[in-house]
Every structure is written in C-alpha cells, then in structure tokens.
C-alpha positions in Angstrom: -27.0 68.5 260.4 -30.9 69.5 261.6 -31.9 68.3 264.8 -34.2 65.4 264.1 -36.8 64.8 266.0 -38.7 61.2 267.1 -41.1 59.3 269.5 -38.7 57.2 271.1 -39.5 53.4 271.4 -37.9 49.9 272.7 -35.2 49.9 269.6 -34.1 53.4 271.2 -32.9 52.1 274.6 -29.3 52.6 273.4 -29.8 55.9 272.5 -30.6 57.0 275.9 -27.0 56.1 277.0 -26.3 59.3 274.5 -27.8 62.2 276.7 -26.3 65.7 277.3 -25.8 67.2 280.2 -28.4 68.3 282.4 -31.6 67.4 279.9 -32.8 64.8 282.4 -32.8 65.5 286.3 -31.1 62.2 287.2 -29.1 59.6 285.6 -31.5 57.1 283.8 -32.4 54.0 285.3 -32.3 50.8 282.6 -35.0 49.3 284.6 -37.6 52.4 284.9 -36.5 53.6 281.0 -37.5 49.5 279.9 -41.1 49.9 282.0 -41.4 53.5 280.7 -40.9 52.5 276.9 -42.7 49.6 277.2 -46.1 51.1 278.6 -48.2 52.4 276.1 -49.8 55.1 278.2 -46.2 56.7 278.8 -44.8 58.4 275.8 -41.7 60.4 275.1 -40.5 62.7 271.9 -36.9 62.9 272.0 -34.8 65.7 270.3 -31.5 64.7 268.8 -28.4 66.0 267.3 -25.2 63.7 266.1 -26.6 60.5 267.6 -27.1 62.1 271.3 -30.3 63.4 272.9 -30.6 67.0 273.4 -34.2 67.6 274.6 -37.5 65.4 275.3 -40.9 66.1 276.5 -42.6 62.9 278.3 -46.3 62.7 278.6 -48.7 60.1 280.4 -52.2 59.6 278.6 -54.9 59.0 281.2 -58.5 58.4 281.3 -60.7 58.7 284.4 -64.5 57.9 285.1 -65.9 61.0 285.1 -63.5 63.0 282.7 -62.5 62.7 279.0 -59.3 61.6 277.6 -56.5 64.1 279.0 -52.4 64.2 278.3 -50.1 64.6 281.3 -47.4 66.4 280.5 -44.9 65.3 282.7 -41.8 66.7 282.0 -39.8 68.7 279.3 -36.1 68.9 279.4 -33.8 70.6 276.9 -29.9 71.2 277.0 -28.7 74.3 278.2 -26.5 74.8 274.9 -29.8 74.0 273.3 -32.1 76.5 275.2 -33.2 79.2 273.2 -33.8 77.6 269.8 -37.5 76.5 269.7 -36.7 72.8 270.7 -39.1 72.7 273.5 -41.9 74.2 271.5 -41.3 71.7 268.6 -41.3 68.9 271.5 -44.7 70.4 272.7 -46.2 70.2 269.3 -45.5 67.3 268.3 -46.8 65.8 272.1 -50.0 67.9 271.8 -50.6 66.2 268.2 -49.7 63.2 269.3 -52.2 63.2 272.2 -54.8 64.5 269.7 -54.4 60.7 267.7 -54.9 59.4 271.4 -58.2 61.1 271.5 -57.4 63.4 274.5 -59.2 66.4 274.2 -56.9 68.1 277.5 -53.1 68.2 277.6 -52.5 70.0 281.0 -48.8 70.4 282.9 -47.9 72.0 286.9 -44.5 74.4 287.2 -43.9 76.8 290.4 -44.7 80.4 289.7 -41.0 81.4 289.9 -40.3 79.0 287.2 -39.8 82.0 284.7 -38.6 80.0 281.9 -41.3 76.8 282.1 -44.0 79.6 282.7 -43.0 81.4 279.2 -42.3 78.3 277.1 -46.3 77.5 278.1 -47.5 80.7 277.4 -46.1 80.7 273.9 -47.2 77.5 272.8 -50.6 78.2 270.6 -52.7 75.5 272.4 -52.0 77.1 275.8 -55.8 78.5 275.4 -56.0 79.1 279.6 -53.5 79.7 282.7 -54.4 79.3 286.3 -52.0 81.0 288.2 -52.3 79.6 291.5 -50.6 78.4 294.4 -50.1 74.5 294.4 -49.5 72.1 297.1 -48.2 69.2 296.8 -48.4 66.3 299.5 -46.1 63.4 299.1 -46.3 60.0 300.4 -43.6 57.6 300.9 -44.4 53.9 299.8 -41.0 52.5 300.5 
C-alpha cells in the first residue's frame, strides 16, 4: 500500500495517537494538538502508512506590517525507517503549494549548520532559490 499523504484536520485527532517512533520530538499533547488543528494559521501535512503517521511537515502562515505574506516552516519530521525515500520532499511540496493558495510569497525555515541531513533535504527541494549560511542565535525567554 502507497503512503498517502494529507493536510491533517480536527476529524484526524485520533490519528495522531498512531505515530511512529521518533517522527515527533515529544509525546503529543491532546491539548496543544486540539489548539494547533484548530488555528487556521497553523497547518500540518501528515505522511501515512497502514493507518499510522510516518512523517509531517508543520508550517505557521504569518503576515506582518511591513512584509508580505510568508510560510514558517516549523518543523519536518520523518521516521527513521522512512528516511531516505523522498517523504520529506513530498511533505515540502505539498506545504510550499499549499502556502502559495495562502498567498505567501516566502516559505523560509532555521537548522544549525551541523544539521547535515536538514541542510541537504533544503538544498534539494526546487523552491530552495537562496541559502544564508550563517551563524544564528537564539535568545529564549521563559514566560512560566
């Protein structure tokens, strides 16, 4: 069976309870996965195979008032049985067409320079038109 790929919505919460290993970072919250579905500025495109979720890419659409339309792309996660067989890149695709309907005229994501695999996957996708190598810093605040 092909893996079938989807924009997940509200009638997919129970699918999310079907994840392999190590596709998201930590376990998923029913709370945050509810707000996340829910707001139409957050979007995910899951990749599935026999009823569980193998890979996903998440974006955030965002305007500002001095900049166009972009996509955030927040994160992309694929099994590690899964790595390797263009999952990722069909995730990407389908996000950066999707953001195109939005009317963002930017997708934009951040990895870490050592991040060999991230780095490639961007590199190869056909709308990765510029790379900045640089150094980034990021300052975190708690709020709780």
């Amino acid at each position: 069976m092909p893996i079938e790929y989807r924009f997940a919505s509200t009638k997919d919460k129970a699918l999310f309870n079907q994840v392999d290993e190590d596709v998201f970072d930590e376990a998923i919250s029913a709370v945050s996965l509810h707000q996340f579905l829910t707001d139409e500025r957050h979007h995910i495109v899951v990749a599935i195979d026999e009823g569980h979720i193998v890979g996903f890419v998440s974006a955030v659409d965002y305007f500002h008032p001095d900049k166009p339309h972009e996509l955030w792309l927040n994160e992309v996660g694929v099994a590690a049985t899964w790595r390797q067989h263009g999952i990722a890149s069909r995730l990407l695709t389908m996000m950066f067409d999707h953001g195109r309907s939005l009317g963002c005229q930017e997708a934009w994501v951040l990895t870490e320079p050592d991040n060999l695999a991230a780095n490639r996957l961007y590199r190869s996708v056909a709308e990765a038109a510029e790379t900045s190598p640089m150094t980034t810093v990021v300052h975190r605040f708690r709020l709780s």
